[in-house]
DSSP file (Angstrom, degrees, kcal/mol; ACC not computed):
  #  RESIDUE AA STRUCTURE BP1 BP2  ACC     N-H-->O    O-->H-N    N-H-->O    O-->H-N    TCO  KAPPA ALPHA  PHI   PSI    X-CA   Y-CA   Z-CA
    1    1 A X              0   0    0      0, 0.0     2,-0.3     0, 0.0    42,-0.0   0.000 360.0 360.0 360.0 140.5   12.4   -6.1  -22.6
    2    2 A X        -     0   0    0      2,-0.0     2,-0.3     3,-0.0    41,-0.0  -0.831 360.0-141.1-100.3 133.8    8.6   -5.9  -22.0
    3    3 A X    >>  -     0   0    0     -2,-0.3     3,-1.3    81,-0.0     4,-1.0  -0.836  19.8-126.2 -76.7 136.7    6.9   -2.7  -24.2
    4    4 A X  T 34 S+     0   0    0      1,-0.3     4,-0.4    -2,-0.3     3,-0.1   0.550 111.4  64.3 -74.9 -13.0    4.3   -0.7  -22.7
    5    5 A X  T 3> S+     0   0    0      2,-0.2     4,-2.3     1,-0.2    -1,-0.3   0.832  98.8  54.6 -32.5 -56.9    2.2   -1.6  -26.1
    6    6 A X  H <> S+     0   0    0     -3,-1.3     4,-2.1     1,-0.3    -2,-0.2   0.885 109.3  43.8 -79.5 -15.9    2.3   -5.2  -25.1
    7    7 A X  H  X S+     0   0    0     -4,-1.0     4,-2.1    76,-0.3     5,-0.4   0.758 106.1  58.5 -92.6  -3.8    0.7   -4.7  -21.6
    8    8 A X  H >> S+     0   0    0     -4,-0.4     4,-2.3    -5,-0.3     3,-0.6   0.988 111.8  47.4 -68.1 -53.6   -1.8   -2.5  -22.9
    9    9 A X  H 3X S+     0   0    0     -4,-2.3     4,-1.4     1,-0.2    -2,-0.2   0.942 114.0  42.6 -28.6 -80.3   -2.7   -5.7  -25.2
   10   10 A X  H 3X S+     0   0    0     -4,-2.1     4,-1.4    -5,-0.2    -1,-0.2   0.560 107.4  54.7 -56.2 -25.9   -2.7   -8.0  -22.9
   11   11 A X  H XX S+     0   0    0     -4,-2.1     4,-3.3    -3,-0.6     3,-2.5   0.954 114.0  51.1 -73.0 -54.0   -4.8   -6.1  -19.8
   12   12 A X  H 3X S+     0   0    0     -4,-2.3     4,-1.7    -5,-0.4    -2,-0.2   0.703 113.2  39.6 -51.0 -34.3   -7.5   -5.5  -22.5
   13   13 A X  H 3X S+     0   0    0     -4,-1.4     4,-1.5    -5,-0.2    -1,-0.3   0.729 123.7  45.2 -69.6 -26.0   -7.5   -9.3  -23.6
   14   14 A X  H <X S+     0   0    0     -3,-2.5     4,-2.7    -4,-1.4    -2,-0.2   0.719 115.1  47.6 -62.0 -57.8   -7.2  -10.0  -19.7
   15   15 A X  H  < S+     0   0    0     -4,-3.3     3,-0.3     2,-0.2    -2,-0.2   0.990 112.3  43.2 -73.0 -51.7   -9.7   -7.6  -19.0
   16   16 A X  H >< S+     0   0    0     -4,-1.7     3,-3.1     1,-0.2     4,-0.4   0.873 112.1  64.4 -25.9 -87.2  -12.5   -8.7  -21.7
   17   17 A X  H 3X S+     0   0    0     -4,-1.5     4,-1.3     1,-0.3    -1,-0.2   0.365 105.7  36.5   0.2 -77.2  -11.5  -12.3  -20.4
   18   18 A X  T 3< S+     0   0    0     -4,-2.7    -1,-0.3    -3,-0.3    -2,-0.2   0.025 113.2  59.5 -78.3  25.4  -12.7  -11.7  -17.0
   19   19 A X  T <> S+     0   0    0     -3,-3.1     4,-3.1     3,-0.1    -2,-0.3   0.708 112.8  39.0 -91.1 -61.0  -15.7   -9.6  -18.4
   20   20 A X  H  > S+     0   0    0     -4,-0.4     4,-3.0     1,-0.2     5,-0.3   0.928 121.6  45.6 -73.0 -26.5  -16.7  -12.9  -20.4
   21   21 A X  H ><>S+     0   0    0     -4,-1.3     5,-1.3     1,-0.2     3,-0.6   0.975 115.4  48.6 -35.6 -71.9  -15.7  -15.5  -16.9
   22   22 A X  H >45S+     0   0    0      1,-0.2     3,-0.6     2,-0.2    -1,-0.2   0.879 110.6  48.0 -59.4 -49.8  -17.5  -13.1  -14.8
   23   23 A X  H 3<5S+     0   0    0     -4,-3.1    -1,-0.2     1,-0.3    -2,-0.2   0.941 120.7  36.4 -65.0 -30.9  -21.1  -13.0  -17.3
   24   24 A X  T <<5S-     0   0    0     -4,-3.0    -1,-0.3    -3,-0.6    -2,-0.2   0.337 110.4-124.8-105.0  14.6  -21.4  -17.1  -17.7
   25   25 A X  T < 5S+     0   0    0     -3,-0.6    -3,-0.2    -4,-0.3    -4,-0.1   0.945  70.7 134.9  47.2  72.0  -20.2  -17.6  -14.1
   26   26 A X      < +     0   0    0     -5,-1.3    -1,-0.2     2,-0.1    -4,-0.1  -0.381  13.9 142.0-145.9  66.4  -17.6  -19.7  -15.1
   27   27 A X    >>  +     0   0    0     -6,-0.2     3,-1.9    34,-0.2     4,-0.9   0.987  67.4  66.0 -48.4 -53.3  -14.5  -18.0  -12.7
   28   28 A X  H >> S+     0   0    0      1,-0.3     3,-3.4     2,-0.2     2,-1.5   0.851  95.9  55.6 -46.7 -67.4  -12.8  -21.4  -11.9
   29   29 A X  H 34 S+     0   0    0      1,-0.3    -1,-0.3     2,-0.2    -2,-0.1   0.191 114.2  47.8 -81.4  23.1  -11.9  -21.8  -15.8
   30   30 A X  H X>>S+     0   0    0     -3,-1.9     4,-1.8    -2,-1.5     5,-0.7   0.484  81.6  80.1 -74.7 -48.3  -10.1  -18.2  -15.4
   31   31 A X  H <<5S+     0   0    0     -3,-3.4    -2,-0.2    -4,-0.9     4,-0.2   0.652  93.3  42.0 -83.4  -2.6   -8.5  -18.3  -13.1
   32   32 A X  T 3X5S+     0   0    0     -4,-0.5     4,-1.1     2,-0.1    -1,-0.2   0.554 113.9  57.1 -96.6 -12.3   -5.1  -20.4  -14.8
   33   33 A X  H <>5S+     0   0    0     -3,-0.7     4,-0.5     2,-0.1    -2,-0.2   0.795 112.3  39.7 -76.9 -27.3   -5.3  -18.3  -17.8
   34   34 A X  H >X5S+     0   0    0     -4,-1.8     3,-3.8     2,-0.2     4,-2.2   0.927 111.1  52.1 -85.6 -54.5   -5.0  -15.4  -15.9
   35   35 A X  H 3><S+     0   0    0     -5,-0.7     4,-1.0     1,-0.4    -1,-0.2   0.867 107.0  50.5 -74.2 -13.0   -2.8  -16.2  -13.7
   36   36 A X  H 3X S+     0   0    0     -4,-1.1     4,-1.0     2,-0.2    -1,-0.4   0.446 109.6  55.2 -89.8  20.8   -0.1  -17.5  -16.2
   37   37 A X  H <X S+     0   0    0     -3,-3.8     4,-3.6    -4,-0.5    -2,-0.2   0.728 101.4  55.7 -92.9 -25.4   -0.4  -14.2  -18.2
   38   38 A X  H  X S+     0   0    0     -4,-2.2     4,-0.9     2,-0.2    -2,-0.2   0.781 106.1  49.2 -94.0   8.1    0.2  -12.6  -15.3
   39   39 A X  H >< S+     0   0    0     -4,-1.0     3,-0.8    -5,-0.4    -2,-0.2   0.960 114.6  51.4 -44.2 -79.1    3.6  -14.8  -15.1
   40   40 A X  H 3< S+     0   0    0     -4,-1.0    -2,-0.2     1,-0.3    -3,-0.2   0.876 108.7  41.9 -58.3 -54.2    4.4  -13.9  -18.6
   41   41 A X  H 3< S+     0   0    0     -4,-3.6    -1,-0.3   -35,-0.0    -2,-0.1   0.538  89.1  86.2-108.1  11.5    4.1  -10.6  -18.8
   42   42 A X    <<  -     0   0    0     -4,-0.9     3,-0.1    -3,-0.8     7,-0.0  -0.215  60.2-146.3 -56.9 173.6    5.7   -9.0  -15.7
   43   43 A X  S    S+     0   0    0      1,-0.3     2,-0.2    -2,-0.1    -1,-0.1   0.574  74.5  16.8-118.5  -3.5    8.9   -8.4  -15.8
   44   44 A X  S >  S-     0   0    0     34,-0.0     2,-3.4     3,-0.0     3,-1.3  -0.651  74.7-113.4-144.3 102.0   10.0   -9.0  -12.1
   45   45 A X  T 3  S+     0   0    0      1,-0.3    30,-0.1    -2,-0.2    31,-0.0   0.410 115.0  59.2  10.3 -20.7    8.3  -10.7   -9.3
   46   46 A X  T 3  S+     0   0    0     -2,-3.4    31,-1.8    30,-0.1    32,-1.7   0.087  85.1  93.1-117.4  17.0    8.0   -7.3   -7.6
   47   47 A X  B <   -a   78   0A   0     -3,-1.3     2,-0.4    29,-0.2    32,-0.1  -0.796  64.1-137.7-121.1 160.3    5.9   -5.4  -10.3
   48   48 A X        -     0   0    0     30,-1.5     2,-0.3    -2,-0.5    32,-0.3  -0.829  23.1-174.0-103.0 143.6    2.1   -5.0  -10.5
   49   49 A X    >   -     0   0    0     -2,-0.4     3,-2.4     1,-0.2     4,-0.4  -0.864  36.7 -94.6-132.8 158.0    0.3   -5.3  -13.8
   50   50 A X  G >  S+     0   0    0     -2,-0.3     3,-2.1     1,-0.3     2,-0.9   0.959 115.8  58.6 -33.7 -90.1   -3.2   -4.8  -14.9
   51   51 A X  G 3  S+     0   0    0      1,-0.2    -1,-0.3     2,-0.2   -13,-0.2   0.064  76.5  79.8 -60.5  28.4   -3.9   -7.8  -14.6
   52   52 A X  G <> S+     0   0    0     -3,-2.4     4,-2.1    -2,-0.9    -1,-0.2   0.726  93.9  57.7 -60.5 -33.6   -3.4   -8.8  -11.1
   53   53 A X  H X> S+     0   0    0     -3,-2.1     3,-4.4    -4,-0.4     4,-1.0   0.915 105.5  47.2 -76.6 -65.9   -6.5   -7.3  -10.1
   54   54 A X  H 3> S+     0   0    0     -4,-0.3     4,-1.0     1,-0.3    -1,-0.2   0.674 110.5  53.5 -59.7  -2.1   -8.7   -9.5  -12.6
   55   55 A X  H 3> S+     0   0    0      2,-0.1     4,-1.8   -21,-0.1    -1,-0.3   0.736 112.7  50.4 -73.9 -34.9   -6.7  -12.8  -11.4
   56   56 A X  H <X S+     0   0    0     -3,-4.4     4,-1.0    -4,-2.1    -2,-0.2   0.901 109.3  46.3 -75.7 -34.9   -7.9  -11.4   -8.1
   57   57 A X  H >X S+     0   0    0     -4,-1.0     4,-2.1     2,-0.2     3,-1.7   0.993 110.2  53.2 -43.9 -94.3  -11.3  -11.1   -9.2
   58   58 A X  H 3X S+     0   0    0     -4,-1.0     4,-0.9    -5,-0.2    -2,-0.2   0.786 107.2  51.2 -32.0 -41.2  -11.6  -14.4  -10.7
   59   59 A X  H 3<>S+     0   0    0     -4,-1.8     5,-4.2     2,-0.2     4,-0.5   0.574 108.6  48.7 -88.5 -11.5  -10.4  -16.1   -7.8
   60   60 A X  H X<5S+     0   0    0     -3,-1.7     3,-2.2    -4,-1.0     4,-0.2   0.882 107.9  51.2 -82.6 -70.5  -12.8  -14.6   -5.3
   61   61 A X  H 3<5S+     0   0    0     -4,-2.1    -2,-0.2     1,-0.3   -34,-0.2   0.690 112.8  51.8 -48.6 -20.4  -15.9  -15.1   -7.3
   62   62 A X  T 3<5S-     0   0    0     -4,-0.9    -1,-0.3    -5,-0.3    -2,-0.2   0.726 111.4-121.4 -73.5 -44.9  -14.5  -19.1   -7.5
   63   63 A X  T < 5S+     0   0    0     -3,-2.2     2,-1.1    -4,-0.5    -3,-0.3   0.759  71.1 142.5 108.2  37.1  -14.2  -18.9   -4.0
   64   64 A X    >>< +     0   0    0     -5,-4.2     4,-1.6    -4,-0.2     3,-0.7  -0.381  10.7 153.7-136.4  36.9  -10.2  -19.8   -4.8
   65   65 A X  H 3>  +     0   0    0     -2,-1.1     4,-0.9     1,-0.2    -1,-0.2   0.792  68.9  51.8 -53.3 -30.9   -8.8  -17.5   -1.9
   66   66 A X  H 3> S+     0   0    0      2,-0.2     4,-0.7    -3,-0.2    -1,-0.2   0.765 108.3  47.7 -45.8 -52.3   -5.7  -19.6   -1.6
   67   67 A X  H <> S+     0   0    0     -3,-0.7     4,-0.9    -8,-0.2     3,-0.4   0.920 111.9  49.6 -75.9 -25.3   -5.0  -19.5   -4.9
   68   68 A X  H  X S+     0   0    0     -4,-1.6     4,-2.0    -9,-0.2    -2,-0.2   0.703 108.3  65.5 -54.8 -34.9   -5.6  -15.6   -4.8
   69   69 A X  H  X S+     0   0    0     -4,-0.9     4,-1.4     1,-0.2    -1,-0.2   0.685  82.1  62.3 -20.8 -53.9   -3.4  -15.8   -2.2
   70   70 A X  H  < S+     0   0    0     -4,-0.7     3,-0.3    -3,-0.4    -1,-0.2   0.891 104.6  49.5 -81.8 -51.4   -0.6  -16.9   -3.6
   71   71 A X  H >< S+     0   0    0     -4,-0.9     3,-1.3     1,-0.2    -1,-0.2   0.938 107.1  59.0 -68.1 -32.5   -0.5  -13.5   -5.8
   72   72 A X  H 3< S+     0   0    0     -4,-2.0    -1,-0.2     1,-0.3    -2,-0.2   0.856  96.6  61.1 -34.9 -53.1   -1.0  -11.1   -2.4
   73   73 A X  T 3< S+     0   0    0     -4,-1.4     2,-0.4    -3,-0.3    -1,-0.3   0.137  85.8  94.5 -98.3  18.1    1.9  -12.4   -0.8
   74   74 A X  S <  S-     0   0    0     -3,-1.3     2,-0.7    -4,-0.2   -28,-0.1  -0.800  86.6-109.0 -63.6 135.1    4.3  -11.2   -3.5
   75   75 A X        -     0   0    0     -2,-0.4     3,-0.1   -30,-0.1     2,-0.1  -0.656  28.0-159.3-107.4 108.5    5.7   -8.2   -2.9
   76   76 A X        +     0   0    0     -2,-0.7   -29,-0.2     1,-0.2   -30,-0.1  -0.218  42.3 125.0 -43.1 100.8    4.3   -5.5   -5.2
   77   77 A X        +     0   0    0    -31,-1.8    -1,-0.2    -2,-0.1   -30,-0.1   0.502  56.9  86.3-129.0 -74.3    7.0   -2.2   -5.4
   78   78 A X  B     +a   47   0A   0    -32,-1.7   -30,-1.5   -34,-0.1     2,-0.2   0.013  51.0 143.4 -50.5 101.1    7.2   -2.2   -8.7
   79   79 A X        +     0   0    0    -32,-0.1     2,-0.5    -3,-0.1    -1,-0.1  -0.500  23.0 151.0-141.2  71.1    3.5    0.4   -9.8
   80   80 A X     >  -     0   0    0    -32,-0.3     4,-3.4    -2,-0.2     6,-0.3  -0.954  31.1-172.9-106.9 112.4    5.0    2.2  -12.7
   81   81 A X  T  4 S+     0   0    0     -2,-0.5     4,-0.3     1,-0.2    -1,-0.1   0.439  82.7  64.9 -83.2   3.7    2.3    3.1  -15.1
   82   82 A X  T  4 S+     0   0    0      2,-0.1    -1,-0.2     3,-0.1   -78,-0.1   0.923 119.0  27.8 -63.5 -46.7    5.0    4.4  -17.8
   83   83 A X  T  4 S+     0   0    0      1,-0.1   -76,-0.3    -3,-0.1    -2,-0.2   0.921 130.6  37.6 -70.3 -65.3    6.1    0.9  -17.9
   84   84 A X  S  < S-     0   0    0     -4,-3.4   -34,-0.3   -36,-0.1    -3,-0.2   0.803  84.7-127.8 -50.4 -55.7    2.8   -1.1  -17.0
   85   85 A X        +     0   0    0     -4,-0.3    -4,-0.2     1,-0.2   -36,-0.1   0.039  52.7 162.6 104.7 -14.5    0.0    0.5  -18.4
   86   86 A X        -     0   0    0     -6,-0.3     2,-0.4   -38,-0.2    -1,-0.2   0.194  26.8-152.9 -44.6 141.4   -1.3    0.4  -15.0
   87   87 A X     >  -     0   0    0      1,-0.1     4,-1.2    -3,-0.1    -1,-0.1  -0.923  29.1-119.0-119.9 145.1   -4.2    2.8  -14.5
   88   88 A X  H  > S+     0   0    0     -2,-0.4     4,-3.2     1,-0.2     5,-0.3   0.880 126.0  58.3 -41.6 -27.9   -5.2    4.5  -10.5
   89   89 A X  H  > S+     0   0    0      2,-0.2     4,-3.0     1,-0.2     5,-0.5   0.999 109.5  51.3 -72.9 -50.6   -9.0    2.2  -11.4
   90   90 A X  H  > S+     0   0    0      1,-0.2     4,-1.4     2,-0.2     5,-0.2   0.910 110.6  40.2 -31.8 -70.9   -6.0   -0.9  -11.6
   91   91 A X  H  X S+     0   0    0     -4,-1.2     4,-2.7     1,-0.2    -1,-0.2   0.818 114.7  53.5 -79.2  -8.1   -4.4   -0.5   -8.5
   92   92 A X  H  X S+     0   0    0     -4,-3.2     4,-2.5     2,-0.2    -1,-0.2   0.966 115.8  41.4 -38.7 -57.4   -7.6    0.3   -6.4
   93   93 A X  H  X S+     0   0    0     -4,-3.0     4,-1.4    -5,-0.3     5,-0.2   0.592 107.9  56.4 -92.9  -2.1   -9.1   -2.5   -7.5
   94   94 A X  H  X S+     0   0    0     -4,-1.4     4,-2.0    -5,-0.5    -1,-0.2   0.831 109.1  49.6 -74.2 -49.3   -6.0   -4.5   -7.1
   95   95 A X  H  X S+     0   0    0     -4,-2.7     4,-1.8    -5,-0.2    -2,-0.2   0.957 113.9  51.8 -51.8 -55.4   -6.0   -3.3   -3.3
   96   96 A X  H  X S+     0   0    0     -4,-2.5     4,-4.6     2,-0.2     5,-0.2   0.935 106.6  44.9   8.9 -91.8  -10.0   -4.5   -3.2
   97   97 A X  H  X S+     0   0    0     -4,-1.4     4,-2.0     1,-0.3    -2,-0.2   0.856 115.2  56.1 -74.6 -30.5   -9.9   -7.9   -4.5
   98   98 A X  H  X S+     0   0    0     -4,-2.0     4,-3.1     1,-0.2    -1,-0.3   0.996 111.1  45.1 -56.3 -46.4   -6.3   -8.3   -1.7
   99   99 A X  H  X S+     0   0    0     -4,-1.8     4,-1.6     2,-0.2     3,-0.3   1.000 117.9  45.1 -58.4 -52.3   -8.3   -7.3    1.2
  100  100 A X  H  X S+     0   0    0     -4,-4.6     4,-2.0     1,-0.3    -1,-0.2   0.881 108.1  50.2 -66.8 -23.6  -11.0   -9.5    0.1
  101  101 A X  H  X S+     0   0    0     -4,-2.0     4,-2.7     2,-0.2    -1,-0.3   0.884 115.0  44.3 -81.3 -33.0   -9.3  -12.4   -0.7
  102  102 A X  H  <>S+     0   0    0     -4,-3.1     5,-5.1    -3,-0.3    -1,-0.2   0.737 109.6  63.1 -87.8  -5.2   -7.3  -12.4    3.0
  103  103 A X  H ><5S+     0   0    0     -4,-1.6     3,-0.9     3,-0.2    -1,-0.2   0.760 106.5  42.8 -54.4 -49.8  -10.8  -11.5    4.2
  104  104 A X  H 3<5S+     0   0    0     -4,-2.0    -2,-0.2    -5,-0.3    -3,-0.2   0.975 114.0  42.1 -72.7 -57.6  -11.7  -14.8    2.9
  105  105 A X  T 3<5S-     0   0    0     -4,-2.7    -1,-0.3    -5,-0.2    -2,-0.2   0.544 120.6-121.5 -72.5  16.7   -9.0  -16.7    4.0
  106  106 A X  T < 5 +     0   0    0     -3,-0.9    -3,-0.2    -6,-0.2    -1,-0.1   0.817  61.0 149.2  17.0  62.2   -9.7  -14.4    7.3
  107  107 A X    > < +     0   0    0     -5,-5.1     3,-1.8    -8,-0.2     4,-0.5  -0.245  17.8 165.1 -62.3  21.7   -6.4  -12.8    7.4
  108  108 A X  T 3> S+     0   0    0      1,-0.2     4,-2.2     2,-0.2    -1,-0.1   0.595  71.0  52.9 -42.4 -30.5   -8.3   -9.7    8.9
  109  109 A X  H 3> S+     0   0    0      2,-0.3     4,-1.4     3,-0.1    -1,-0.2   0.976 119.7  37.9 -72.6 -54.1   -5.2   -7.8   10.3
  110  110 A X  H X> S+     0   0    0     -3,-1.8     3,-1.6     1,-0.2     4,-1.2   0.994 111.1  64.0 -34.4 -79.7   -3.5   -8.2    6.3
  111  111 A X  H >> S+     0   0    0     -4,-0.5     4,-3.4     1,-0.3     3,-0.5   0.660 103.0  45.5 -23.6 -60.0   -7.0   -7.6    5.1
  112  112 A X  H 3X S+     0   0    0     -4,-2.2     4,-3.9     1,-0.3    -1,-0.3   0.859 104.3  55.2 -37.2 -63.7   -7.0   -4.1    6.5
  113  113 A X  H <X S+     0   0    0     -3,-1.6     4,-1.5    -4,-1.4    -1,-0.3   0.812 109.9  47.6 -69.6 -18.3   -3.9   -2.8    5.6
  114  114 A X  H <X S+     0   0    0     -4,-1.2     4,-2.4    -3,-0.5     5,-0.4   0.964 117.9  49.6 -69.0 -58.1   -4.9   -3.7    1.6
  115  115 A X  H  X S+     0   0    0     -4,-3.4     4,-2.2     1,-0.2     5,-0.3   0.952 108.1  48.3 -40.1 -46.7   -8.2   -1.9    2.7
  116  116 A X  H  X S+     0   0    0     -4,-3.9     4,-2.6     1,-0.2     3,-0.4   0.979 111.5  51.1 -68.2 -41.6   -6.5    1.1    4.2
  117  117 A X  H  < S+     0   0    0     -4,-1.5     4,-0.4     1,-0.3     3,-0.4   0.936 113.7  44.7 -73.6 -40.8   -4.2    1.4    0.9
  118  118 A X  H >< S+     0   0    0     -4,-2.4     3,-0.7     1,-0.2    -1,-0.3   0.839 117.4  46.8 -54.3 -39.0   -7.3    1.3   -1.3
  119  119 A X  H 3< S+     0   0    0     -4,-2.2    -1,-0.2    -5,-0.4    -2,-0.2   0.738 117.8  37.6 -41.1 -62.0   -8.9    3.7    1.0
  120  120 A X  T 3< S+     0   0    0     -4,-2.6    -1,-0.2    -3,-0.4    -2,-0.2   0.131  75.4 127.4 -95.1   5.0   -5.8    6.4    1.4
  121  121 A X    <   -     0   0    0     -3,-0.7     2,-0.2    -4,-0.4    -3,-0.0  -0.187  69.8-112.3 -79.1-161.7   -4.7    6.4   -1.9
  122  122 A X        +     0   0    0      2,-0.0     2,-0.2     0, 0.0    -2,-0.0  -0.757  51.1 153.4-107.8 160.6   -4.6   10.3   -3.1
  123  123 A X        -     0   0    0     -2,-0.2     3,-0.0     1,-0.0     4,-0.0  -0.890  55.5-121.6-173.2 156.2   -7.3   11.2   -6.0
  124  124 A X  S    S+     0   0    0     -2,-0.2     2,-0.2     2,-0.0    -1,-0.0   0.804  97.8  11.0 -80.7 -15.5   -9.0   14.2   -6.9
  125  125 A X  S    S-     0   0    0      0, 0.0     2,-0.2     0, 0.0     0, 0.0  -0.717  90.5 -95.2-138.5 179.4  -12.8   12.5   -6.2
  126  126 A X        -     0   0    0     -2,-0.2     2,-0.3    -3,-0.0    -2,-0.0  -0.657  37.4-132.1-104.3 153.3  -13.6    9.4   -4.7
  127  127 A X    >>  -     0   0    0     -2,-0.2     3,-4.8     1,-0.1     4,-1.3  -0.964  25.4-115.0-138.5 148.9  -14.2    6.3   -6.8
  128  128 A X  H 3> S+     0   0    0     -2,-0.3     4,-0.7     1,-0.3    -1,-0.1   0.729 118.5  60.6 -36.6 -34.8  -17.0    3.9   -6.7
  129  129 A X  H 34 S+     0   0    0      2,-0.3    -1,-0.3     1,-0.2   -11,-0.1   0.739 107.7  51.5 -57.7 -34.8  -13.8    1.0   -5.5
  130  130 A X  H <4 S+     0   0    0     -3,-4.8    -1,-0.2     1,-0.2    -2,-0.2   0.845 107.0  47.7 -71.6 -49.6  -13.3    3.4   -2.4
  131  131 A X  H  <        0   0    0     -4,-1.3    -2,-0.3     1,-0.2    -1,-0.2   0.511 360.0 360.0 -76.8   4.7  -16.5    3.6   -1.4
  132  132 A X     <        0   0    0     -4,-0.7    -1,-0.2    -3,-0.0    -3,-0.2   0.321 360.0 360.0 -88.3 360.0  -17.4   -0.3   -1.5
């Protein structure tokens, strides 16, 4: 059983991570750390964590859309931030980097609907991830 302590850890080490990737423009050598943490610390194939979006992240700036891919085409039910840690800035920007990444692999019709969810989700303001 996964504690909502340990994913809090882990997006923040996740997140720093692809803070330091993202500043020496080194994505590529991110993007397999990432992506086996986020192996390890879901708990089902079907749940979203913090750190999907900053696998997604990493693998756009790499150019790696395939491999970004690969996490898109799960399907994501599981968005419980009791559990997760997940925060609304998470799954925006989880929705984002999906559009963009099937954008890349010019999926456009996929691409959309990721846009529209980032787009439509409910919020009391708009947030800078909505407007891009």
């Amino acid at each position: 059983m996964r504690f909502l302590s340990d994913f809090l850890a882990v997006g923040k080490i996740a997140r720093r991570f692809t803070e330091v990737a993202v500043e020496t423009r080194q994505p590529l050598r991110a993007i397999q750390p990432l992506r086996a943490a986020v192996a390890k610390i879901r708990a089902s194939p079907d749940q979203l964590t913090p750190v999907h979006a900053d696998y997604l992240q990493v693998c756009l700036l790499a150019k790696m859309y395939k491999a970004g891919a690969a996490l898109v085409e799960d399907e994501l039910v599981d968005l419980d931030p009791s559990a997760t840690g997940m925060t609304p800035r998470d799954a925006l920007r989880y929705f984002y980097y999906a559009g963009m990444v099937l954008t890349g692999l010019k999926d456009f019709r996929k691409a959309l609907e990721y846009f529209k969810l980032a787009w439509t989700a409910p919020a009391i303001c708009l947030s800078a991830i909505m407007l891009e």
